[in-house]
Legacy VTK file of the C-alpha trace (Angstrom):
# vtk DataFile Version 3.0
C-alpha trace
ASCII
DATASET POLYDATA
POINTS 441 float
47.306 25.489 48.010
46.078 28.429 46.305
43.345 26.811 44.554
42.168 24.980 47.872
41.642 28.303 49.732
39.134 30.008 46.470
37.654 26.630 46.787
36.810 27.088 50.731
35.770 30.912 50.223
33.663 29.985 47.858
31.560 27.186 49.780
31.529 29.253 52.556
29.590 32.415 50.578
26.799 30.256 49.201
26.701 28.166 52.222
26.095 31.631 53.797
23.219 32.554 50.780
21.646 29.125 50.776
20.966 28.767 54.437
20.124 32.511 55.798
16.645 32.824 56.571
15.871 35.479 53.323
17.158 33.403 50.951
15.374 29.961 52.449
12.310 32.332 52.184
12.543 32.942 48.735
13.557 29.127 47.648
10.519 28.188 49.134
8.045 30.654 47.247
9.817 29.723 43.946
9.122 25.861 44.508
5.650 26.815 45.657
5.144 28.424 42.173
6.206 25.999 40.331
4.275 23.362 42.396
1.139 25.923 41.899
2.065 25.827 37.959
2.244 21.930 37.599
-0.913 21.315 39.735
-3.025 23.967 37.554
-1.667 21.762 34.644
-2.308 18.538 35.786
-5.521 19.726 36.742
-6.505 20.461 33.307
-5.264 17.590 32.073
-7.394 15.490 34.677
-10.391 17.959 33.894
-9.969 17.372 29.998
-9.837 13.449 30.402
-12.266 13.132 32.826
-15.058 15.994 31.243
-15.593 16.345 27.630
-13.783 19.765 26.274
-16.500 19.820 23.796
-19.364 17.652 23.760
-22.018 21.146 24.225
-20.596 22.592 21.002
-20.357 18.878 19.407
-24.094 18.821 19.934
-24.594 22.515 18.751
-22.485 21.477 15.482
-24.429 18.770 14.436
-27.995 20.484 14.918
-26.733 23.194 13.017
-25.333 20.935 10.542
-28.000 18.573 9.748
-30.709 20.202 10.933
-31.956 17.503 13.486
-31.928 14.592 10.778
-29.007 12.756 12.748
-28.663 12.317 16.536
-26.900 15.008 18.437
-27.320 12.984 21.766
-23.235 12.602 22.661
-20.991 10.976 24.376
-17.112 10.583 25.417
-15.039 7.862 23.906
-11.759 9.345 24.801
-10.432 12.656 25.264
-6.918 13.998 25.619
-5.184 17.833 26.455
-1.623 19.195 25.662
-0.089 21.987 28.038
-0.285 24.492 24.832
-4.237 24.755 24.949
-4.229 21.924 22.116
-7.553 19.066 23.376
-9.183 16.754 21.208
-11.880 14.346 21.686
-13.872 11.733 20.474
-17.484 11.427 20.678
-20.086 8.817 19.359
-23.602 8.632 19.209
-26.261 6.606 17.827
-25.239 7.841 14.309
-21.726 7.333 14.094
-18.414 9.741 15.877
-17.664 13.021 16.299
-14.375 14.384 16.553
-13.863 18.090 18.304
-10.167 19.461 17.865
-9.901 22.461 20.249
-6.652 25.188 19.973
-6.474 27.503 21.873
-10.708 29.111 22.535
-11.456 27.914 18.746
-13.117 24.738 18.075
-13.352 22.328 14.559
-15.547 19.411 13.925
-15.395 16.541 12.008
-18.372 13.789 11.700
-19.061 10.146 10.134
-22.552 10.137 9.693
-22.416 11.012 5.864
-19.079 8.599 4.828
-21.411 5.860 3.268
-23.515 8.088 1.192
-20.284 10.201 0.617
-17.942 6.567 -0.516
-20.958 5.982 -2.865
-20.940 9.159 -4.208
-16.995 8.649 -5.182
-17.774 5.565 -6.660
-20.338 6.513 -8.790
-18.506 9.296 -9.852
-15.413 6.911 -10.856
-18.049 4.734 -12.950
-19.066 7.707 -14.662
-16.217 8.213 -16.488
-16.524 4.257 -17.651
-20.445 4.145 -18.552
-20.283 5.706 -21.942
-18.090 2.934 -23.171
-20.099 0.428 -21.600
-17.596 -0.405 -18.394
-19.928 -0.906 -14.835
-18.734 -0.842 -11.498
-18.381 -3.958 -10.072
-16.381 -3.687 -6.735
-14.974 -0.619 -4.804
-12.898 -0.942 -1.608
-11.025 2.151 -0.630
-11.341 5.078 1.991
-12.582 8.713 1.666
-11.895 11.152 4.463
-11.136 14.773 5.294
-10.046 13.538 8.575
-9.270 9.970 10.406
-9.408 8.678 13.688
-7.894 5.160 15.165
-9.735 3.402 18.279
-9.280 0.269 19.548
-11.725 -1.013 17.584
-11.759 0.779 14.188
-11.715 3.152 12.379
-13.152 6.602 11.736
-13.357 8.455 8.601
-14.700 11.982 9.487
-15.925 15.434 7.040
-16.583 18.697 8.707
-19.296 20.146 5.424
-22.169 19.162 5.052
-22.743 16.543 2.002
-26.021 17.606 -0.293
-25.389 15.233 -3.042
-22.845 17.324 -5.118
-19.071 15.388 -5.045
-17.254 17.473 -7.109
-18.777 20.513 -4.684
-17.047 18.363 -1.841
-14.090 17.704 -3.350
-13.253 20.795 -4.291
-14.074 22.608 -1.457
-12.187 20.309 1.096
-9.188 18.659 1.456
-9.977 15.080 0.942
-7.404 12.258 1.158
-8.689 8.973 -0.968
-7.337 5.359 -0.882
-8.086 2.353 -2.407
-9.218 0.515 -5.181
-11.827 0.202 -7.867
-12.685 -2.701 -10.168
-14.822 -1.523 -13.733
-16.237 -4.601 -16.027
-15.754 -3.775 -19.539
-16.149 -4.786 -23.156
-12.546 -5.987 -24.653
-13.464 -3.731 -28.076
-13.491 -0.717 -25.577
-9.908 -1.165 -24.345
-8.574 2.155 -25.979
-11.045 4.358 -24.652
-10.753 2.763 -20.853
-7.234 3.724 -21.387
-8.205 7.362 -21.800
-10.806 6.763 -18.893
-8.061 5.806 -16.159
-5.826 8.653 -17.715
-9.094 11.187 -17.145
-9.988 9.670 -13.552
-6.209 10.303 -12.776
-5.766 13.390 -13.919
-8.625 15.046 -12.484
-8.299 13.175 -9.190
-4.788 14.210 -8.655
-5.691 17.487 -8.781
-8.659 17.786 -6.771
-8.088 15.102 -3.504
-5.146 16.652 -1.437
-3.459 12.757 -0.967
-4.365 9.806 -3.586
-3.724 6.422 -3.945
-5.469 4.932 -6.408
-5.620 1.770 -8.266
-8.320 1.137 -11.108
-8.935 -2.344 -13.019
-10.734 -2.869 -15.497
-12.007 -6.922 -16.068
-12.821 -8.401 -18.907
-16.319 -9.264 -18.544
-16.086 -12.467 -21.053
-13.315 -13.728 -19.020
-12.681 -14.513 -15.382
-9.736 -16.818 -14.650
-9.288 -19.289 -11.714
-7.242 -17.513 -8.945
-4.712 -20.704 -8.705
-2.282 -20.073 -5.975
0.468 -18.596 -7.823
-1.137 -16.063 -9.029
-0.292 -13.403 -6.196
2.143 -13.986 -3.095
1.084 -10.939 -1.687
-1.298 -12.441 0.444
1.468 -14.457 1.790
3.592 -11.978 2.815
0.386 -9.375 3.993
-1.369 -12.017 5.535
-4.449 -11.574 3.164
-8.086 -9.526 3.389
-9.962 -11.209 1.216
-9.946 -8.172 -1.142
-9.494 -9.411 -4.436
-5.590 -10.670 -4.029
-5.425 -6.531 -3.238
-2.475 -5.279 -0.568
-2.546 -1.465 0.571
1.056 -2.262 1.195
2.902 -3.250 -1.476
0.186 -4.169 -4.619
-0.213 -1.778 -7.143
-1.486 -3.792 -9.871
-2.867 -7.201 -9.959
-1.181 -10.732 -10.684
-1.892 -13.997 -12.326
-5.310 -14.914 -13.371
-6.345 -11.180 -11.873
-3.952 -9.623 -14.216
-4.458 -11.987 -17.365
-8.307 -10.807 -17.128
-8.212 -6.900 -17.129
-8.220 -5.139 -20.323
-6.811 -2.606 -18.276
-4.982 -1.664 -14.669
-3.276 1.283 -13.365
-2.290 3.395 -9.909
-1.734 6.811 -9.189
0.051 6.931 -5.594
2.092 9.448 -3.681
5.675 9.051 -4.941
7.849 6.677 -2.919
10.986 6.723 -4.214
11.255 10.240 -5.738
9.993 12.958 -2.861
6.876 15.284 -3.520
4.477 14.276 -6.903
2.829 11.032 -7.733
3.616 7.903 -9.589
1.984 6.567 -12.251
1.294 3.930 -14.209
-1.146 2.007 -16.922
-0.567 -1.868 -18.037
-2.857 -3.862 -20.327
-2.410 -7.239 -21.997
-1.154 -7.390 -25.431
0.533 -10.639 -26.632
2.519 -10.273 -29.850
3.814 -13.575 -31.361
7.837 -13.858 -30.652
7.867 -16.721 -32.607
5.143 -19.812 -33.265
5.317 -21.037 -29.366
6.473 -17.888 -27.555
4.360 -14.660 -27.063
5.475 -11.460 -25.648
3.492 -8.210 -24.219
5.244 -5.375 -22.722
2.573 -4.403 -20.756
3.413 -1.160 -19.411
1.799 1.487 -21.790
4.920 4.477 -21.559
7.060 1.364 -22.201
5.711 0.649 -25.174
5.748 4.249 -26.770
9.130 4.178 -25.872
9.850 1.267 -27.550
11.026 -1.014 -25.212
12.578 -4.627 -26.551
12.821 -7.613 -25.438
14.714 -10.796 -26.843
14.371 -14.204 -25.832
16.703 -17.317 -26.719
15.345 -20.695 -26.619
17.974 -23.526 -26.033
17.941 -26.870 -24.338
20.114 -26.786 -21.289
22.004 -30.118 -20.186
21.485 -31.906 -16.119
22.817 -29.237 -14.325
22.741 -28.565 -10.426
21.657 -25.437 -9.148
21.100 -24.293 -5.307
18.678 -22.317 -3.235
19.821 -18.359 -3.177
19.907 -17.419 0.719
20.726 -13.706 0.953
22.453 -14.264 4.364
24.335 -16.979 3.243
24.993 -17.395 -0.508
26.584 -20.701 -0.376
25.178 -24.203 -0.166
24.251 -25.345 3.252
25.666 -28.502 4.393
22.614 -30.671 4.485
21.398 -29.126 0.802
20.900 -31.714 -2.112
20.767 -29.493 -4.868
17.938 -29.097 -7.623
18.659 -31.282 -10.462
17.349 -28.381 -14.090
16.947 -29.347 -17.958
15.430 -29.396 -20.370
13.859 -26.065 -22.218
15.348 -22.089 -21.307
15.054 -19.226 -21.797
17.560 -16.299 -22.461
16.465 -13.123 -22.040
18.016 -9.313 -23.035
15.232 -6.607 -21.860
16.169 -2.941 -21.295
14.945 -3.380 -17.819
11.684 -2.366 -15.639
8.775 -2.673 -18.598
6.696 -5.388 -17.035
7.147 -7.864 -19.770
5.006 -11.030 -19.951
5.909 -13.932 -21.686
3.200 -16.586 -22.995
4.667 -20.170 -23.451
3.068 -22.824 -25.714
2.995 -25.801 -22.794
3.181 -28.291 -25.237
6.343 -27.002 -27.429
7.750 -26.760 -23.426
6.454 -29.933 -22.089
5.441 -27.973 -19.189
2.753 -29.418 -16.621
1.305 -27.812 -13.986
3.690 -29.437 -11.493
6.137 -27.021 -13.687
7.764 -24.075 -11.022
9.936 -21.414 -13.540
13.248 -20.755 -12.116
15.499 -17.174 -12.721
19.231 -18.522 -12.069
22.425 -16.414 -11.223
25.869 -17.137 -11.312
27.603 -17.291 -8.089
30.817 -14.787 -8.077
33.722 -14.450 -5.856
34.820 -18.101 -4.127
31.567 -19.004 -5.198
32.088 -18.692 -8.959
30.690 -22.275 -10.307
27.996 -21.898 -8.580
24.309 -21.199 -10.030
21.569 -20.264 -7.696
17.785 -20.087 -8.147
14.871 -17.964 -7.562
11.461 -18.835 -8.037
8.698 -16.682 -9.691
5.581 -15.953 -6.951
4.242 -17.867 -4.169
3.014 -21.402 -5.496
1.945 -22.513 -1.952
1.330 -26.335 -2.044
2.680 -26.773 -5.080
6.145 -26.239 -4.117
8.118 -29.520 -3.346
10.525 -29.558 -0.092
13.731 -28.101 -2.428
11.605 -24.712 -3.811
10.268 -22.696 -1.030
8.403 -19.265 -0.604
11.741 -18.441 0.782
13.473 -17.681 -2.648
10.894 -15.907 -4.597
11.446 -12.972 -7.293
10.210 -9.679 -5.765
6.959 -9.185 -7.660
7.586 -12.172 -10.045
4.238 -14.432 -10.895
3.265 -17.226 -13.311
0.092 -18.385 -14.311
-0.612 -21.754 -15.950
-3.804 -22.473 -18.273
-5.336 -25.269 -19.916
-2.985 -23.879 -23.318
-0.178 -21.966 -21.977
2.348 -21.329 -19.543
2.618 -17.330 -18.377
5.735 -15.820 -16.832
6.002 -11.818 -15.761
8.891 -10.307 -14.115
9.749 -6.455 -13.919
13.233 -6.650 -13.306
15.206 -8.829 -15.602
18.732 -8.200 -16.413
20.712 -8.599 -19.502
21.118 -12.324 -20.148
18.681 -13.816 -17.121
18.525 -16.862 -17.761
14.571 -18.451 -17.391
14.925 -22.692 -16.672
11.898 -24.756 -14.903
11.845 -27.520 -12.406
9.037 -30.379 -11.823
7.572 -30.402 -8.249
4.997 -32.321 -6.345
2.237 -31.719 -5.793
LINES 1 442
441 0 1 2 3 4 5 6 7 8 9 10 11 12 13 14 15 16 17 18 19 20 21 22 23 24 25 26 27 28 29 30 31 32 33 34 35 36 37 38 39 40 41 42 43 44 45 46 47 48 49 50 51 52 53 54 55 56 57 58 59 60 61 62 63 64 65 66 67 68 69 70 71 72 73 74 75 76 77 78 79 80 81 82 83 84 85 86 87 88 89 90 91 92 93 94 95 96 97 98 99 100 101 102 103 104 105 106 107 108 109 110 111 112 113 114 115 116 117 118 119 120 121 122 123 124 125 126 127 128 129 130 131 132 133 134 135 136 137 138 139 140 141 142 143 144 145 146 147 148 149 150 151 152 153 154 155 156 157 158 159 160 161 162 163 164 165 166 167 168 169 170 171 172 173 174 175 176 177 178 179 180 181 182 183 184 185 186 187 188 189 190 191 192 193 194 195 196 197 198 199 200 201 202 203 204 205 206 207 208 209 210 211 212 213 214 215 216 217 218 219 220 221 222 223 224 225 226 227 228 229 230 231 232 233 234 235 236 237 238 239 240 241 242 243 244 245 246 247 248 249 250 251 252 253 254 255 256 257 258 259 260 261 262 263 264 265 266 267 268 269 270 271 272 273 274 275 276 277 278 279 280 281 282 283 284 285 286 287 288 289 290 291 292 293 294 295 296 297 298 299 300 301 302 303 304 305 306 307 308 309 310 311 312 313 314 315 316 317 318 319 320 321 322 323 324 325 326 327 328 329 330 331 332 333 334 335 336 337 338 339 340 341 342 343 344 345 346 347 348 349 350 351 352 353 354 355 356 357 358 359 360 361 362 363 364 365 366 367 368 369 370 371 372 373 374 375 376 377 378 379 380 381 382 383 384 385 386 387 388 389 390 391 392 393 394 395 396 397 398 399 400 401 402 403 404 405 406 407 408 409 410 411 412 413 414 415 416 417 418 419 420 421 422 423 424 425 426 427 428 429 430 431 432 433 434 435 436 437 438 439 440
């Protein structure tokens, strides 16, 4: 009863506050405030996106900048404005984009109409380090920019100083970001000293561009190898550009034919497993004879001075039956016939993550080029007995209906040549077991 009557008195007083004429007065100038407030914002925002915020001071920039050589006649792409004084826009002109970020009463610019001289400057300056051992640049697809910007229709890589011919002036004096790759054409008796080359490139680079991701071949100029279709899934899985077998996503060094030609390939990229820092690496091709119709090359350089090992076992395996590996379902589907395996394997002890490649005489193997390699696992729990399969890289047509792109080996590839049979895999585990399977073609 108690608690009923506070609850009355109560109503009553603010029923009382609320609906006096004094206190309606002064609800209503509030909420006019505030509406003030919002419309003054709103009409800044409409004013921002419907009026440049900068195109005078655009054209002013670019006069002063390149002293009339490059158009300064501008116009709006697309603008935008934050309630905290922060605008932006995007201009164009007959010379390429302008971009004007304004905080607060202070302006910054940032312009294209240099980024082709400037990405030629970066690439000769790349070759340099090459030319005294006779390596030329023969292909360079990355991006160079201080700042980026993403319409609908591309994109635009920006610098706000002024380019007079002097990259490491640039570089050094702006925080540059470069991505991509570079391919060098070299002389296989030079192999040692492109080796120092990518190290020197790396180094410097690391240092001087605040974010890099790098990768640097360099081919064999005596040799170019057919790109067959196993040599790379990753255009599978990225969908493909046409650059070289080359993914920004996931490829840090080539595959197949691409990586049986280089004398030497390596990346420097922002670390992606271990926080702040880059990673980096250097492979080259160096077979060493295992015995007379198996080769090995650990192809990873810091594996090598670390003396990574590698043992193979060559036995001849009976008919035995082994199924597809689903990850979401482990065991055999009910309409599976599984994949009858014999013939030559391989057994193979490797202390794990050295990028090992392994040369097979085809003839000792009686391997064609129908041949698919296959990395088996034992089935545990209630499906101990079981062997699954993997295959090594995307062999497109070449795959029969029972081995599918489905069950590849993460960054697994083989290569087959008029001679031999090639087989890389980063991640084996102690006793993998290697076994191959005819398909049709």
């Amino acid at each position: 009863m108690r608690n009923k009557i506070i609850i009355a008195v109560l109503v009553i007083i603010l029923s009382v506050l609320l609906f006096n004429p004094i206190s309606i007065a002064i609800i209503g100038l509030l909420l006019e405030d505030a509406k003030k407030e919002l419309d003054e914002i709103a009409d800044k925002r409409a004013t921002a996106v419907n009026t440049p915020i900068s195109i005078e001071k655009a054209s002013d920039f670019i006069l002063e900048k390149y002293g009339g050589k490059y158009s300064s006649e501008l116009e709006t792409v697309e603008s935008s404005y934050s309630a905290d004084s922060y605008g932006t826009s995007l201009l164009s002109s007959a010379d390429g984009y302008v971009y004007c970020v304004k905080k607060e009463d202070s302006y910054t610019f940032y312009d294209s109409y240099q980024y082709e001289e400037i990405k030629a400057a970066v690439a000769s300056d790349i070759e340099s380090y090459f030319s005294e051992h006779s390596g030329k640049l023969v292909n360079a697809v990355f991006e160079v920019y201080e700042e980026d910007y993403h319409t609908d229709e591309n994109y635009c890589f920006m610098f706000s100083s002024y380019f007079d011919g002097d990259i490491k002036k640039l570089v050094n004096n702006n925080a540059l970001s470069l991505y991509g790759y570079v391919t060098i054409e070299g002389e296989k008796s030079q192999t040692p000293k492109y080796i120092e080359d990518i190290n020197s490139v790396f180094s410097e680079y690391e240092s001087d561009y605040s974010q890099l991701s790098l990768r640097i071949k360099v081919k064999d100029r005596e040799l170019t190898l057919h790109n067959l279709p196993n040599g790379n899934y990753f255009d599978y899985f990225s969908g493909g550009n046409g650059k070289e077998g080359h993914s920004f996503i996931d490829e840090d060094i080539p595959s197949g034919g691409k990586f049986l030609e280089s004398l030497v390939c390596g990346y420097s990229r922002p670390s992606q497993y271990y926080g702040k820092g880059q990673e980096k690496s250097i492979y080259t091709v160096d077979f060493h004879s295992y015995d007379e119709n198996t080769d090995i090359s650990i192809c990873q350089i810091n594996s090598r001075k670390n003396n990574a090992r590698i043992s193979l076992k060559v036995f001849d395996t009976e008919c035995i039956s082994v199924w597809k590996e689903d990850l979401k379902q482990q065991s055999p589907k009910s309409d599976e016939t599984p994949l009858k395996i014999s013939g030559k394997a391989l057994r193979i002890n490797d202390s794990g993550g050295d990028y090992p490649v392994i040369r097979l005489n085809r003839e000792y193997y009686k391997l064609s080029e129908k041949s698919v390699p296959l990395l088996l696992k034992k089935g545990g729990g209630k499906y101990e007995g079981n062997v699954y399969y993997q295959t090594f890289g995307w062999v497109g047509n070449a795959q029969g209906e029972n081995i599918t792109n489905r069950d590849l080996c993460f960054d697994g590839w083989y290569y087959v040549d008029d001679e031999y049979f090639y087989i890389a895999y980063p991640y084996f585990n102690e006793n993998d077991v290697i076994v191959f399977a005819e398909t049709e073609r």
